[in-house]
C-alpha positions in Angstrom: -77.0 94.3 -0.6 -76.1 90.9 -0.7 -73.1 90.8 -2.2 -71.6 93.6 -0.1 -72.9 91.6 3.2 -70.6 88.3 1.5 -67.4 90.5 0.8 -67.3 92.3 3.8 -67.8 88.6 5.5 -65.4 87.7 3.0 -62.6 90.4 4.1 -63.5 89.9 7.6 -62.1 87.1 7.8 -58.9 87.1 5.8 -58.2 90.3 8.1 -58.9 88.2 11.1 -58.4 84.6 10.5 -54.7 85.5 8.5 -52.9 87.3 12.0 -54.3 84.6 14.2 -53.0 81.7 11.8 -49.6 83.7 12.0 -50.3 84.3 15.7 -50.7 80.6 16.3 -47.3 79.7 14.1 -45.3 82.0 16.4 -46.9 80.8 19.3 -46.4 77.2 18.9 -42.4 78.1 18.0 -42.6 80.1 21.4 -43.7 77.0 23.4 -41.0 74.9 21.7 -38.4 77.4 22.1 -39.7 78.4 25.7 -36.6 76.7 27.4 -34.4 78.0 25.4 -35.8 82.1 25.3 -35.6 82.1 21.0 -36.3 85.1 19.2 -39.7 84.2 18.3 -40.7 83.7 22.3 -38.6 87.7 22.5 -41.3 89.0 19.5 -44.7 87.4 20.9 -43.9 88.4 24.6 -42.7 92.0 22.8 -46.4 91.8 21.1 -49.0 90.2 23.6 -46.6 90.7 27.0 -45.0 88.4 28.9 -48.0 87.5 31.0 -50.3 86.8 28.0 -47.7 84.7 26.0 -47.0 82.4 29.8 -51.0 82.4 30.4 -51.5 81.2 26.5 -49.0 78.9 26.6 -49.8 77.5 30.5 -53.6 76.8 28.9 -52.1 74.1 27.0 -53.8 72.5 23.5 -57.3 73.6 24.2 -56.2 77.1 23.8 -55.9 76.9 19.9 -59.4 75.9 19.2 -60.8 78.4 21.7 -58.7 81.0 19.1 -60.1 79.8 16.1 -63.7 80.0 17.8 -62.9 83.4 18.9 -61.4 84.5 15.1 -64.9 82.6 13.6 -67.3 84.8 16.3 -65.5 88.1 15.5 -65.9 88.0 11.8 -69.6 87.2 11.9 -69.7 89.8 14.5 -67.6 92.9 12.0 -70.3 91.4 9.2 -73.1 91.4 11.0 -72.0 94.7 11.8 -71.8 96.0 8.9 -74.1 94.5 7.2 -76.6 95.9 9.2 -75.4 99.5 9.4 -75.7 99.2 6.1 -79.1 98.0 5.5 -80.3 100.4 8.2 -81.7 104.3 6.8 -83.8 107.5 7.9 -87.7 105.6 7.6 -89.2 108.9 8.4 -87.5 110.7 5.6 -87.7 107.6 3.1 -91.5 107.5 4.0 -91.8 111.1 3.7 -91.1 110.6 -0.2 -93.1 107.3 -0.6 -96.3 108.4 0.7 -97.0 111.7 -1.2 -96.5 110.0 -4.5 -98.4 107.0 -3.5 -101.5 109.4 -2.3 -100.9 111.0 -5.8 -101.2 107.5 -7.6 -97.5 107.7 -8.8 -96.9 103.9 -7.9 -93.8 104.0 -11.0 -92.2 107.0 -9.8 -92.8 105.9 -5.6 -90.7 102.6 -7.0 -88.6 103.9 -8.6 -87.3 105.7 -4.9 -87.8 102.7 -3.2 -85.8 100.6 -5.9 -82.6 103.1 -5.9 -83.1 103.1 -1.8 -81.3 100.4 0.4 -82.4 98.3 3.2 -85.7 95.5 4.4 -87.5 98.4 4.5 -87.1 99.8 0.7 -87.1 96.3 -0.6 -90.7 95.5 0.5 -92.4 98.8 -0.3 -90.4 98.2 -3.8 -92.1 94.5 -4.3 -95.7 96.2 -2.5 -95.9 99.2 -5.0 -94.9 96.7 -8.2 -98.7 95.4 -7.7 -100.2 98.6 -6.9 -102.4 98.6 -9.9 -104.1 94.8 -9.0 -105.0 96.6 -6.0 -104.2 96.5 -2.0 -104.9 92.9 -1.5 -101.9 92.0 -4.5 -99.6 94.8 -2.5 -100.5 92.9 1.1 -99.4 90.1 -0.3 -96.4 91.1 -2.5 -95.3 93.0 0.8 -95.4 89.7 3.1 -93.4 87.7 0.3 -90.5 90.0 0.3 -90.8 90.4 4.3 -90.6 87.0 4.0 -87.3 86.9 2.3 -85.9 89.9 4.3 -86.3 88.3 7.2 -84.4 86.1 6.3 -81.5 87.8 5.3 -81.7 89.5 8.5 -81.3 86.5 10.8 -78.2 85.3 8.8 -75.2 85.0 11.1 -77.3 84.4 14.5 -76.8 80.6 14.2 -72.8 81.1 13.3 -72.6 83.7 16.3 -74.7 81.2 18.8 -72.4 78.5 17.8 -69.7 80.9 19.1 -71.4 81.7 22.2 -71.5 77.8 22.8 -68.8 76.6 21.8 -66.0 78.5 23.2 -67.0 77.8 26.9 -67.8 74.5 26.3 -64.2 73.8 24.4 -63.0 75.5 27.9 -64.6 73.3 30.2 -63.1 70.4 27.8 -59.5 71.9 28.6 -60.2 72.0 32.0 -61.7 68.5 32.5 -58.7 67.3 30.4 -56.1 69.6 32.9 -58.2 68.5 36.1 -57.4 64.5 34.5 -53.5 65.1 33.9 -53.4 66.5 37.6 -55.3 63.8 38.8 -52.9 61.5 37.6 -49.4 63.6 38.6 -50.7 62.6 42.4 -51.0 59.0 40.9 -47.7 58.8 40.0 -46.4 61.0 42.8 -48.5 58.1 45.3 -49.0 61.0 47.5 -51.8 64.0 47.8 -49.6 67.3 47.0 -50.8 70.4 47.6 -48.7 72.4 45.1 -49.4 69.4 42.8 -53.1 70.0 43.2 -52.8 73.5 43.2 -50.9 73.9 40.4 -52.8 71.5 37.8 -56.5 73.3 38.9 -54.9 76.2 37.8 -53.8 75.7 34.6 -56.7 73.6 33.8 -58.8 76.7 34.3 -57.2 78.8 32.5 -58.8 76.8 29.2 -62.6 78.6 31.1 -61.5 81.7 31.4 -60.5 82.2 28.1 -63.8 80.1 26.5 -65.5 82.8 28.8 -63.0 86.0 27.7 -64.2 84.4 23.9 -68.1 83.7 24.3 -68.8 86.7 26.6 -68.6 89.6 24.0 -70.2 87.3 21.4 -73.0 87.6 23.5 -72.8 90.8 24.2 -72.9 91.9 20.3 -75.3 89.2 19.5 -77.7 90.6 21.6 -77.0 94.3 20.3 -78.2 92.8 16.5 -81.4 91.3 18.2 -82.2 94.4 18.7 -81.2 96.0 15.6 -83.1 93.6 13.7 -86.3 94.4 15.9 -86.1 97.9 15.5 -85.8 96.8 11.3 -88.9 94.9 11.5 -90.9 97.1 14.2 -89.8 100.0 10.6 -91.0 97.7 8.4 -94.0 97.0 9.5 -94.8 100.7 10.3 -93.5 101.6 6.4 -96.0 98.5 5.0 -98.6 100.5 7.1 -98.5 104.0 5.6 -98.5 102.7 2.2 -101.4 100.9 2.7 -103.3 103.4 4.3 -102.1 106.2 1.6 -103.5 103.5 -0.8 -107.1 103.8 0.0 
């Protein structure tokens, strides 16, 4: 389980991180070549649109780390994913095998189903019904080991995502301090208040917060769905460690 959750993190982000290194190549040769209306500045506006490639570009140097934030959330967020469509199965119908054998005494052949069976859920009834002969206090406990260590395999990813969530806005508000300064000093050097000068500089330097924003909003969004995934996981889990010990006595 583990090692599928690590390649599929692994893949992630060679699928994701690769393009937006190539992404970032072509669009720095598009800003240098801007004046000029090159054939790389042709293939990005051809790709992203005119609009996008002048917006990306008019952000200025804040933009690339608010991509590589963006590229680091949404790999965690594909193998958080999938990790935890994967560890996710039909509790009714797993239980639904579990309990008749464990009623029946058959702890070998119940772990046997719970060992060939993915998921938190399998895993703990697997470690519970490996004690089942030293009794229900050695399966209690056996259970809340390997909850334990489910748990936390579950949270894995929520620290990467929230450093997503917080970074991207705040690297935004960085750009846009750092525009707000450079504008600031453009009325310096004009020694004269400009309203097109002003104008202008504001924004641009906002454009660096609305992409932080564009970047830590649907981090948020999926982090929050996985919250909630992994609830519903333990809220299963502890139902599962219930039956068994009931069909135990």
């Amino acid at each position: 389980m583990r090692k599928f959750s690590y390649i599929m993190l692994l893949l992630a982000v060679i699928i994701l991180v690769l393009p937006g290194m190539a992404f970032a190549e072509e669009a720095a040769q598009v800003a240098d070549a801007a004046t000029s209306g090159g054939g790389m500045q042709n293939f990005a506006e051809l790709v992203f649109g005119s609009g996008m490639v002048k917006w990306f570009k008019d952000g200025g140097w804040a933009m690339w780390p608010i991509i590589i934030i963006a590229l680091y959330g949404l790999a965690y967020v594909i193998w958080k994913f999938i990790a935890l469509i994967h560890a996710r199965i039909n509790v009714n119908a797993f239980m639904g095998k579990i309990v008749p054998l464990v009623k029946e005494k058959k702890y070998a052949e119940a772990a046997e189903i719970a060992k060939e069976t993915r998921g938190p859920v399998a895993a703990i009834i697997y470690s519970g019904l490996l004690k089942a002969d030293g009794g229900i206090e050695a399966v209690e406990k056996a259970i809340e080991n390997a909850a334990m260590i489910e748990m936390s395999y579950l949270e894995k990813g929520f620290l990467e995502l929230s450093t997503a969530i917080t970074l991207a806005p705040m690297m935004g508000f960085l750009g846009t301090v750092a525009g707000m300064i450079s504008a600031f000093d453009a009325i310096a050097a004009a020694r004269a208040v400009d309203a097109t000068i002003v104008a202008s500089g504001i924004k641009i330097a906002l454009i660096t917060t609305e992409f932080g924003l564009i970047v830590a909003i649907p981090v948020q969004f999926f982090n929050n769905i996985f919250v909630t995934m992994v609830d519903g996981m333990v809220i299963d889990m502890q139902k599962a460690t219930e039956q068994v010990i009931d069909a135990m006595l």
